[in-house]
N, C-alpha and C positions, 0 to 999 in steps of 0.2 A: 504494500500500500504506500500510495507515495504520500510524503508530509504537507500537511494543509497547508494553502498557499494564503500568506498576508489578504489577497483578496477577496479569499472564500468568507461567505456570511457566516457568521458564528454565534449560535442560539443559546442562549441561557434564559434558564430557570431563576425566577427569584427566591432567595432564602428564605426560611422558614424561621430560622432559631436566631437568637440574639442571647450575647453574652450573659451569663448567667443564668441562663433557663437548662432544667432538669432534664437532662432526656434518660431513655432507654435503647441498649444496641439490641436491635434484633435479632434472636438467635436461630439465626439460620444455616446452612452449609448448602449452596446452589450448586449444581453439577460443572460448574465451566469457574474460572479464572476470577480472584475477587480479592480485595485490597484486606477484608477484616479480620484480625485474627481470630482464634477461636477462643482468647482467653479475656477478651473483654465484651463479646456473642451473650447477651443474656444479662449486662451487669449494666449498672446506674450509672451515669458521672454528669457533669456539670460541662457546658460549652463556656470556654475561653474568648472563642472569639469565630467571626465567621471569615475565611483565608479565602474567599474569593470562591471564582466558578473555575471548573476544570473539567478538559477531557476526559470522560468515563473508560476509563483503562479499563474494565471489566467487561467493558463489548468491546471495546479496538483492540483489545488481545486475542478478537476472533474474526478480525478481518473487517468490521464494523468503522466508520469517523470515527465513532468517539460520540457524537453528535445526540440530543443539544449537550453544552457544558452541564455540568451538574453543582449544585454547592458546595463547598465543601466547609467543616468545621475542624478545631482545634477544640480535641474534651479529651478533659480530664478525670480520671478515677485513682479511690483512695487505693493503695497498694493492698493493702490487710484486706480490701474487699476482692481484690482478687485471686492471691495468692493461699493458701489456708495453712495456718502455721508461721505467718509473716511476723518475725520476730524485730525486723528493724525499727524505725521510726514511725510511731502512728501516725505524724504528717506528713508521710514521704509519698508522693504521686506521680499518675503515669501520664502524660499527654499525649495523645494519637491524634491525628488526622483522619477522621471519615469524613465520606460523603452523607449526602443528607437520607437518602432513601433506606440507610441503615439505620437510621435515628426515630426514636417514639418520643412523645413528650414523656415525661413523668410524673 
């Protein structure tokens, strides 16, 4: 697939979430190619900030644009909620980057 040319239109989605809002990751495992890990699938965290729209790497890793961009956030979760047994700092946290269509409120 050749790389999107400066002149191609390029569709974005407007965001949903704003800093500070609760969400939930979806826990899911879809058969094809996907950015989320499986150890924050299922768990709480808090969005930091909304980092803009982006090409959905989860379909242009199938031959797909990419197309429209997607939102993407910066959320963070407590460690101890992820890990079981998480013996270090009770304020020590994780930040990832998803997209928005992984995200629920909470």
């Amino acid at each position: 697939m050749a790389p999107r040319s400066p002149s191609d239109p390029v569709v974005t989605v407007l965001p949903t979430f704003s800093a500070g809002d609760r969400v939930f990751v979806k826990d899911e495992t879809p058969p094809y190619h996907h950015r989320t890990p499986w150890y924050i699938k299922g768990r709480h965290g808090v969005v930091v900030e909304f980092i803009g729209t982006w090409v959905n790497s989860e379909t242009r890793a199938h031959g797909s644009d990419g197309l429209p961009e997607l939102p993407m956030y910066r959320v963070k979760f407590d460690q101890a909620d992820l890990w079981t047994g998480y013996k270090e700092s009770p304020t020590d946290k994780l930040w990832i980057d998803l997209y928005e269509h992984w995200l629920i409120p909470a």
